[in-house]
MIFI-318950 format. One line per 10 residues: their letters; for each residue x, y, z of C-alpha. Coordinates in nm, 4 decimals. Example, Ala and Ser with C-alpha at 12.3 -4.5 7.8 and 13.67 -1.06 7.14 Angstrom:
REM residues 2
as	1.2300 -0.4500 0.7800 | 1.3670 -0.1060 0.7140
//
This chain:
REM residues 398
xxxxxxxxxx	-11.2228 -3.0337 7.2127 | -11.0859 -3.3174 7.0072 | -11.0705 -3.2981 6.6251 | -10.9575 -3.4317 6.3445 | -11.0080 -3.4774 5.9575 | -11.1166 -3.6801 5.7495 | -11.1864 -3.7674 5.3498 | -11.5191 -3.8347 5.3531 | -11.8001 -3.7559 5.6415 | -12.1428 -3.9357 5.5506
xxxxxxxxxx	-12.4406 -3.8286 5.8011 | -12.6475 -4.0846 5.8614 | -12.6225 -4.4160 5.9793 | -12.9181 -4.5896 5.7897 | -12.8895 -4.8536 5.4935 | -12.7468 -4.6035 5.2400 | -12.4978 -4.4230 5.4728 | -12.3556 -4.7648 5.5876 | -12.3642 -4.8987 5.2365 | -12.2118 -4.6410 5.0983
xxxxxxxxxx	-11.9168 -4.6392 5.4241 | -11.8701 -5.0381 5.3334 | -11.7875 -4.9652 4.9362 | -11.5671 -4.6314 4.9939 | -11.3686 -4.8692 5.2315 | -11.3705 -5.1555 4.9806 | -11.2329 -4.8812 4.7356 | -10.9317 -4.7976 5.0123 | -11.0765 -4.4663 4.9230 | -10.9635 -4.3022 5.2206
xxxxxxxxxx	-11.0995 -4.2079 5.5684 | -11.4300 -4.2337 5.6296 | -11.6536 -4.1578 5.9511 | -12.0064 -4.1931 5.9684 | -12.2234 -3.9759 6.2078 | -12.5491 -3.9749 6.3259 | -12.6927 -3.8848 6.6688 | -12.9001 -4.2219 6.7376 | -12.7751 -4.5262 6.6358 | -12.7353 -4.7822 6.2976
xxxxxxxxxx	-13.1281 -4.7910 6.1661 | -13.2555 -4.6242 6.4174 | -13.4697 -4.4050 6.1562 | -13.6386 -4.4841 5.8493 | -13.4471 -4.8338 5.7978 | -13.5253 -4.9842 6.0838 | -13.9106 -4.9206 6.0739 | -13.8821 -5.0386 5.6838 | -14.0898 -5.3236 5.5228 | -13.7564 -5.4604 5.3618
xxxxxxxxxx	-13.9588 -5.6010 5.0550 | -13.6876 -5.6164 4.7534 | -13.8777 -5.7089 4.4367 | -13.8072 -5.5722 4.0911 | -14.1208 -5.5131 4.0143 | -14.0863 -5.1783 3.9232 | -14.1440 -4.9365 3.6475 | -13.7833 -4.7521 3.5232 | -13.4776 -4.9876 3.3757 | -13.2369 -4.8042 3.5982
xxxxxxxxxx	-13.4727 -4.8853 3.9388 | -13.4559 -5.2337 3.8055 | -13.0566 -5.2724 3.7358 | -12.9960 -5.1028 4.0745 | -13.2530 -5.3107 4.3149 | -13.0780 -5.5873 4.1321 | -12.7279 -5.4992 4.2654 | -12.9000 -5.4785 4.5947 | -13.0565 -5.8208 4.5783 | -12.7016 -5.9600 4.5143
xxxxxxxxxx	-12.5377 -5.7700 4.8036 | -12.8244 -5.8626 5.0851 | -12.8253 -6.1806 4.9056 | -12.4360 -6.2320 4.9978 | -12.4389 -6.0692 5.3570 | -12.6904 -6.2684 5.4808 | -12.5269 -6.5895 5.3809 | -12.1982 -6.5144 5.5505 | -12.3187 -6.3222 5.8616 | -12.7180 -6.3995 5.9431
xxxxxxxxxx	-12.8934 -6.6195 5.6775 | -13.2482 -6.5559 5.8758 | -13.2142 -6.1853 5.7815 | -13.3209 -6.3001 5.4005 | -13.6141 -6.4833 5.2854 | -13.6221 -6.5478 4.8836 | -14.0292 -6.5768 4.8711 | -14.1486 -6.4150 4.5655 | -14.3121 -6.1111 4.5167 | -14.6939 -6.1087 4.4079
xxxxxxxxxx	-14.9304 -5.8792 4.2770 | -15.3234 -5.8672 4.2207 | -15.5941 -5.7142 4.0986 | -15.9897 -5.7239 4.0185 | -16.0170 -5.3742 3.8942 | -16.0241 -5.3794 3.4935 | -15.8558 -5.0818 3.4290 | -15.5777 -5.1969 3.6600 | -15.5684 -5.5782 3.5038 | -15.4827 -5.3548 3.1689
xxxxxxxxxx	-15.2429 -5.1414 3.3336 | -15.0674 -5.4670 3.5258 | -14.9982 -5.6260 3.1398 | -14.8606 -5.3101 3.0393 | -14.6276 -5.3469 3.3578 | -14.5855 -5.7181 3.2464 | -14.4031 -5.6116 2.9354 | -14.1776 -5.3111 3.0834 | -14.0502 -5.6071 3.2749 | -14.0015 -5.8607 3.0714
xxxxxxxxxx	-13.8032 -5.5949 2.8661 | -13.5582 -5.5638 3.1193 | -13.4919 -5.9252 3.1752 | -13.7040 -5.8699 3.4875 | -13.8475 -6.2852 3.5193 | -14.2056 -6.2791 3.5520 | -14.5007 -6.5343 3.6033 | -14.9250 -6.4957 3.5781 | -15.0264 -6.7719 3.8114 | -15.3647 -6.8768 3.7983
xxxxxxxxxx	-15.6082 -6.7659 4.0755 | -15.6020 -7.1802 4.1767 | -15.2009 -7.1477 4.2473 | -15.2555 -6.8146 4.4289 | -15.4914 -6.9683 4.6588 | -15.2273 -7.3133 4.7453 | -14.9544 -7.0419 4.7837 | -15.2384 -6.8501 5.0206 | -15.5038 -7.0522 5.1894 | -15.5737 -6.7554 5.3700
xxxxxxxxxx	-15.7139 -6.5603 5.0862 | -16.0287 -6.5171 4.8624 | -15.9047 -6.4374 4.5147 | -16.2093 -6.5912 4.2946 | -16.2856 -6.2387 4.0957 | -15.9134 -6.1618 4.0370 | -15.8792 -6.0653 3.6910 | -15.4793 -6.0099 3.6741 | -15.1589 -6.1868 3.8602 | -14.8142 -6.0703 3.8278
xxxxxxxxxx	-14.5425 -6.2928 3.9869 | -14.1712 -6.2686 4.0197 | -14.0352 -6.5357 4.1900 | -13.6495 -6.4239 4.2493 | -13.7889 -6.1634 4.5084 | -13.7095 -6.1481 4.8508 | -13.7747 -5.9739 5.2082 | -13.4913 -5.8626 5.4057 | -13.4388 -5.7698 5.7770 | -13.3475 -5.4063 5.6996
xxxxxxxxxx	-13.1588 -5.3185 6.0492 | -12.9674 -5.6191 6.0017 | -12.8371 -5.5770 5.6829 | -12.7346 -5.2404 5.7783 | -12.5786 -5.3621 6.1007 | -12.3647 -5.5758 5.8434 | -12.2782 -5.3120 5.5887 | -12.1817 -5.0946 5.8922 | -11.9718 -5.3658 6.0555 | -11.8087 -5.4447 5.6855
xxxxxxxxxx	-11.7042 -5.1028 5.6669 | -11.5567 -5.0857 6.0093 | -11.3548 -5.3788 5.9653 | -11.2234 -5.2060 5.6512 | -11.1133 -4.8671 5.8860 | -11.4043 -4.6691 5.8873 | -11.4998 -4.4916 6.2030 | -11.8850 -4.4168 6.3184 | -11.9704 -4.1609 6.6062 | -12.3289 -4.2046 6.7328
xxxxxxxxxx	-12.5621 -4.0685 7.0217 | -12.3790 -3.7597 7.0174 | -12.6318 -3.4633 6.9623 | -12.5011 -3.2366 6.6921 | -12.3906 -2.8899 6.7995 | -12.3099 -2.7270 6.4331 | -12.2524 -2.8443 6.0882 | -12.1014 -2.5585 5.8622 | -11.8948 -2.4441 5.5629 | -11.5396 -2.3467 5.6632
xxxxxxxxxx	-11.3450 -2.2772 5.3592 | -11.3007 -2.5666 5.1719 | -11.3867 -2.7867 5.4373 | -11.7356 -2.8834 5.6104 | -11.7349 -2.8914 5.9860 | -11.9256 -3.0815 6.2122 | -11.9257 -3.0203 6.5966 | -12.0835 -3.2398 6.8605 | -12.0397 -3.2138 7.2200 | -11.7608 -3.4630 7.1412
xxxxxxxxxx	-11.5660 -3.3573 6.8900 | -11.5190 -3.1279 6.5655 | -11.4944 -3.3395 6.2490 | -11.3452 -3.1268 5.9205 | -11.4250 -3.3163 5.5659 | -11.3494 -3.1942 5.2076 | -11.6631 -3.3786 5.1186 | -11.9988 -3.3967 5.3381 | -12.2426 -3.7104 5.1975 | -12.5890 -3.6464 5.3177
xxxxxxxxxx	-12.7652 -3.9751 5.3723 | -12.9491 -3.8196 5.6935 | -13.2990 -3.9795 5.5530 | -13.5783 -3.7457 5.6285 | -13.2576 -3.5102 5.8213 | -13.1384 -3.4310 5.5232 | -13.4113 -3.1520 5.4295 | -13.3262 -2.9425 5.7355 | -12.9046 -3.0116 5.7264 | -12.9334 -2.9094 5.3325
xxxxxxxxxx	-13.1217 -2.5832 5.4159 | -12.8776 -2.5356 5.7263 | -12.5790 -2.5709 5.4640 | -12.7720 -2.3024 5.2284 | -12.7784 -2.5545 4.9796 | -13.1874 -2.6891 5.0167 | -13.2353 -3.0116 4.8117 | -13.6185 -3.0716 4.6751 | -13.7491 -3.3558 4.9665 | -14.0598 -3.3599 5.1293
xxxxxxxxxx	-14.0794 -3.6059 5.4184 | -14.4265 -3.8418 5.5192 | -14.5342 -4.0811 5.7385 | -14.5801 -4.4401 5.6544 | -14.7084 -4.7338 5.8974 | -14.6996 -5.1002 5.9107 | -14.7994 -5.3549 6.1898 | -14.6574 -5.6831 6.2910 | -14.9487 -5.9469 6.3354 | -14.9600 -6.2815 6.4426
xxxxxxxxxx	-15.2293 -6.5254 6.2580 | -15.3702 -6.8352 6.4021 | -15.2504 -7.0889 6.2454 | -14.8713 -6.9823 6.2309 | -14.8552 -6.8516 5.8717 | -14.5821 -7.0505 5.6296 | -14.3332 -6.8849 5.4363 | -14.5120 -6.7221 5.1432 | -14.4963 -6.4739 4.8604 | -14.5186 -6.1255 4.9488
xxxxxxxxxx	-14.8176 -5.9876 4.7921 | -14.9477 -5.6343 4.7163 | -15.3352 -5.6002 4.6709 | -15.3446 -5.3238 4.4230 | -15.6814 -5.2571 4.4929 | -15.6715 -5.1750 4.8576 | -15.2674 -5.0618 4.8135 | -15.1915 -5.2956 5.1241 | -14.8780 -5.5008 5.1098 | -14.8287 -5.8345 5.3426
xxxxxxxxxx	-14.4935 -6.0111 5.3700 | -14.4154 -6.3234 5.5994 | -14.2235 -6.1938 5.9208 | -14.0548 -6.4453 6.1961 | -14.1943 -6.7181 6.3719 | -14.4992 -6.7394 6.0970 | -14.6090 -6.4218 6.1766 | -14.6869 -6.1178 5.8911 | -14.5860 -5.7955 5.8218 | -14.8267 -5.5827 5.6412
xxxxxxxxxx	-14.8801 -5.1884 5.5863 | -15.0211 -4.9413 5.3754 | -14.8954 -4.6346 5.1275 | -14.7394 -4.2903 5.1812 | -14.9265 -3.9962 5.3489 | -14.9842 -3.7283 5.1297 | -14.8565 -3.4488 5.3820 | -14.5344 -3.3485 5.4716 | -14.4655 -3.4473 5.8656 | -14.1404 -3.3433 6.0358
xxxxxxxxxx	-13.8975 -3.6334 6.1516 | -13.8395 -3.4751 6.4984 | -14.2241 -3.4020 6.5751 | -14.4862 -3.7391 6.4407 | -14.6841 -4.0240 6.5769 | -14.4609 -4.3229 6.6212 | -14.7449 -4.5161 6.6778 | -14.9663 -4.6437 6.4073 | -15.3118 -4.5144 6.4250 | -15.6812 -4.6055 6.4530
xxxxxxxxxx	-15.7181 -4.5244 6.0691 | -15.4304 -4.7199 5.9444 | -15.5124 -5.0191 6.1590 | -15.8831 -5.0381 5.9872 | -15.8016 -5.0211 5.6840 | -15.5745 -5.3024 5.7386 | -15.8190 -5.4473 5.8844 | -16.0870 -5.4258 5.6325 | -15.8237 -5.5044 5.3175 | -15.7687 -5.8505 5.4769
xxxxxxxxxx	-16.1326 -5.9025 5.5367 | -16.2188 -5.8363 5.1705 | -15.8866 -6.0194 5.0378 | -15.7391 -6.2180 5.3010 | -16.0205 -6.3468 5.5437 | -15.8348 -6.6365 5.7204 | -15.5893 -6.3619 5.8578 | -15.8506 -6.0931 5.9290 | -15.8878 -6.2158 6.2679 | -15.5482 -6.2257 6.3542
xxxxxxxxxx	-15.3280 -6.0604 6.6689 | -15.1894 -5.7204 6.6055 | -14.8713 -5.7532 6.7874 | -14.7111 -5.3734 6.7334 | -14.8001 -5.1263 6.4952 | -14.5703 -4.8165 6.4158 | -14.4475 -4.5656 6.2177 | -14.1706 -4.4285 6.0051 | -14.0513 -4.1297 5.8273 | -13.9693 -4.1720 5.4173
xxxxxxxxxx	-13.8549 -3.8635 5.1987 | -14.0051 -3.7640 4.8870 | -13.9523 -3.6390 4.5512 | -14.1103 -3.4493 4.3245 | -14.0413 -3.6833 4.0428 | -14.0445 -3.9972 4.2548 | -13.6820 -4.0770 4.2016 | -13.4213 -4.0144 4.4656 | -13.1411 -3.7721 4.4988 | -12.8237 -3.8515 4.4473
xxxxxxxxxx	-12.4775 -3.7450 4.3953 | -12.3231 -3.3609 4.3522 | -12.5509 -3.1058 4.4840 | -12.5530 -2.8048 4.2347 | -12.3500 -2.5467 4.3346 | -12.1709 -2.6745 4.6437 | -11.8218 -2.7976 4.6203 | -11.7410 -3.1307 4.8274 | -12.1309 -3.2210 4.8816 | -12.3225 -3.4668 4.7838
xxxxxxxxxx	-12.6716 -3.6214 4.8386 | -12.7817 -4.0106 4.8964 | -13.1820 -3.9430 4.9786 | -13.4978 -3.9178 4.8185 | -13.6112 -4.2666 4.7886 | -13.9527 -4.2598 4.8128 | -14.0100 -4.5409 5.0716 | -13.7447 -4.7771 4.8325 | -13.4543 -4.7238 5.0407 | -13.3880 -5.0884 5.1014
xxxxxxxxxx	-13.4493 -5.1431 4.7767 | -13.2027 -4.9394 4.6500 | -12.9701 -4.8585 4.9053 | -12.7087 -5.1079 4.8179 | -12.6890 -5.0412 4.4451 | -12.7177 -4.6472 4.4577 | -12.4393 -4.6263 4.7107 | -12.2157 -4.8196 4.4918 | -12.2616 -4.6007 4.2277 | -12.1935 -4.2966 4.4201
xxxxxxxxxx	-11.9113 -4.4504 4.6033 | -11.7647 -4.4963 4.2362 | -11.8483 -4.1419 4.1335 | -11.6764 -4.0414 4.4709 | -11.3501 -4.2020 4.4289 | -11.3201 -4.2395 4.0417 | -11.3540 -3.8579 3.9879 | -11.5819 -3.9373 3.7222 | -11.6511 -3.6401 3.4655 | -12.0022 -3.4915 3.4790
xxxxxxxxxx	-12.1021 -3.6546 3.1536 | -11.9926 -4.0123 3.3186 | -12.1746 -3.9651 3.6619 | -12.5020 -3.8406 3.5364 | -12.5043 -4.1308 3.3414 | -12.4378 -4.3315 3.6126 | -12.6191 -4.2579 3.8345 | -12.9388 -4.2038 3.5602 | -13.3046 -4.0588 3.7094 | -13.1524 -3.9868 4.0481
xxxxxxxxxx	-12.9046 -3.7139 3.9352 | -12.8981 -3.4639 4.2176 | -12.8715 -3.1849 3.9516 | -13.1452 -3.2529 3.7331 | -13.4174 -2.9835 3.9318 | -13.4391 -2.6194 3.7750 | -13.4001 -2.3093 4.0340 | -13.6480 -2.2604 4.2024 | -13.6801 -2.5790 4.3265 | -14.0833 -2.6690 4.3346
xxxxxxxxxx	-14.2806 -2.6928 4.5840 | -14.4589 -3.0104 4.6023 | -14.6733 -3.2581 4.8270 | -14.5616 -3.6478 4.9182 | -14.6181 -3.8529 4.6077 | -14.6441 -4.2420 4.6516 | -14.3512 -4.4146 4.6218 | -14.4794 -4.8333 4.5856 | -14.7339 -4.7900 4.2885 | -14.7519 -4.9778 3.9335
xxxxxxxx	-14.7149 -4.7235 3.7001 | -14.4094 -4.4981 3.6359 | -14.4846 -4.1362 3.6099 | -14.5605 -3.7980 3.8757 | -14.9518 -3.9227 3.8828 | -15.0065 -4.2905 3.9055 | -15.3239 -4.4592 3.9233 | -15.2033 -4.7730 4.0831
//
């Protein structure tokens, strides 16, 4: 059997693992080979909404999404400028208690240099003839957001870090993954691969390959759906919006069609075993938020509806960097259904933390609320929290 070694060996070939391939190889930092036994975005990434906005509720979130915007930004301009569409990000509301907690939001933001806009419910409805908006009581705009193709973006990380010397082995079912020593060892029917460090970036994987290891990492993985549908009239390029009220988000997709889906399931589902399709349920509610909010697309072609896994957290941030206790591994998971969001940004950080040898002090500060040794032992148990909501904190409202 063939095998070799390498610096680092990142599992998982989605956003973060490819991101995070692309800046160890802009680093030099040594070899690197990705592994994962599909193919680029073939998990959580691909099936992803790819809404970047910074509409968010921690400073760190913000500065890192930022980063993110910037990279995406950059690829898509030199390699596929249809894989990024600057639109705007939009939220609503009619609910009282949520217009009061959408101010409060307003002001987080605006503290963190995050540019913001309350357009009246007349500008909402030129930006979205399609809508019904008269008893909004709240708008929050920020117009330097974007949607992004999320399997072509990591496509072009992964090709970036190829072109740099980074290997990737895919469609090769794993046979083993173990400690050896000071090494970590991965067999496939292939190969054996032996790393000094292991990066787990395996998505909702990483739960099972962490507990295989004897090193289990707090993740809880859930099912989340969206459908492609295709209005008539073509739809024109507008702001993505999120109806707080109904927790539906709809984004303009290719060819004037929309994107649109709902929030996390609040049960854990295993990656290997779920319902690709998207359901009866999920397509009525759909349904029924853009009757009540967006009648001129209610009637409009559902053209595929699916399913993907996210991973998360008990505190809603993800986990990231040296797992506690384990020598040579680290962790880039956890995000809560903000992968694309943050993928780009996080794995910077932890490529930095990787190859500048940063002290402890320096890399929890780095890499802030998603410090992968911040949970106490035991680690709790917990159930799927959502991920996209308005508020910071383990309970939201919104």
């Amino acid at each position: 059997m063939d095998g070799r070694e390498v610096d680092f060996l990142i599992l998982g070939a989605g956003i973060a693992g490819c991101a995070l391939a692309d800046h160890l190889r802009r680093r030099d930092a040594g070899s690197v080979l990705v592994y994962d036994p599909r193919t680029p975005a073939a998990g959580a990434s691909g099936r992803a909404a790819g809404v970047v906005t910074e509409q968010l509720w921690d400073r760190w979130d913000v500065e890192v999404t930022r980063e993110s915007h910037r990279a995406y930004a950059e690829l898509s301009r030199r390699w596929e400028p249809e894989a990024y569409t600057p639109n705007g990000f939009l939220r609503f509301t009619a609910d009282p208690a949520c217009a009061e907690a959408l101010e409060e939001a307003r002001e987080r933001l605006r503290g963190w240099g995050v540019v913001t806009e309350e357009p009246s419910v007349e500008e909402v409805a030129r930006w979205l003839p399609a809508g019904r908006f008269d008893d909004v009581r709240m708008t929050l705009y920020s117009p330097h957001d974007a949607c992004v193709r999320p399997s072509s973006i990591t496509s072009m990380f992964a090709e970036g870090a190829r072109a740099r010397g980074a290997e990737f082995e895919f469609g090769m079912p794993m046979t083993d993954l173990v400690r050896s020593g000071d090494r970590f060892e991965l067999t496939t029917q292939a190969r054996r691969v032996r790393a000094r460090r292991l990066i787990l970036a395996a998505g909702a994987w990483t739960k099972a390959l962490a507990i295989r290891l004897g090193h289990p990492i707090p993740l809880s993985p859930y099912r989340t759906q969206a459908a492609s549908l295709e209005p008539t009239p073509k739809a024109a390029v507008f702001p993505t919006v999120h109806d707080l009220d109904t927790d539906v988000y709809v984004r303009p997709e290719g060819a004037g069609h929309l994107l649109a889906g709902d929030g996390t399931e609040r049960t854990e589902c295993d990656p290997e075993r779920f319902v690709l399709a998207g359901d009866d349920a999920f397509l009525a509610h759909l349904a029924e938020a853009l009757e009540r909010r967006l009648p001129g697309w209610s009637d409009a072609s559902v053209t595929g509806a699916w399913a993907g896994v996210c991973t998360s957290t008990p505190d809603r941030h993800p986990i990231v960097g040296p797992v506690p206790g384990a020598d040579g591994l680290y962790a880039l998971t956890g995000f809560n259904g903000f992968g694309v969001m943050r993928a780009g940004g996080v794995a910077r950080r932890l490529a930095d933390v990787l190859v500048d040898a940063l002290p402890h002090d320096e890399a929890e500060a780095l890499l802030g609320p998603a410090w992968a040794g911040r949970y106490p032992k035991p680690l709790p148990d917990f159930d799927p929290k959502p991920g996209f909501t308005l508020e910071p904190g383990e309970h939201p409202r919104w």
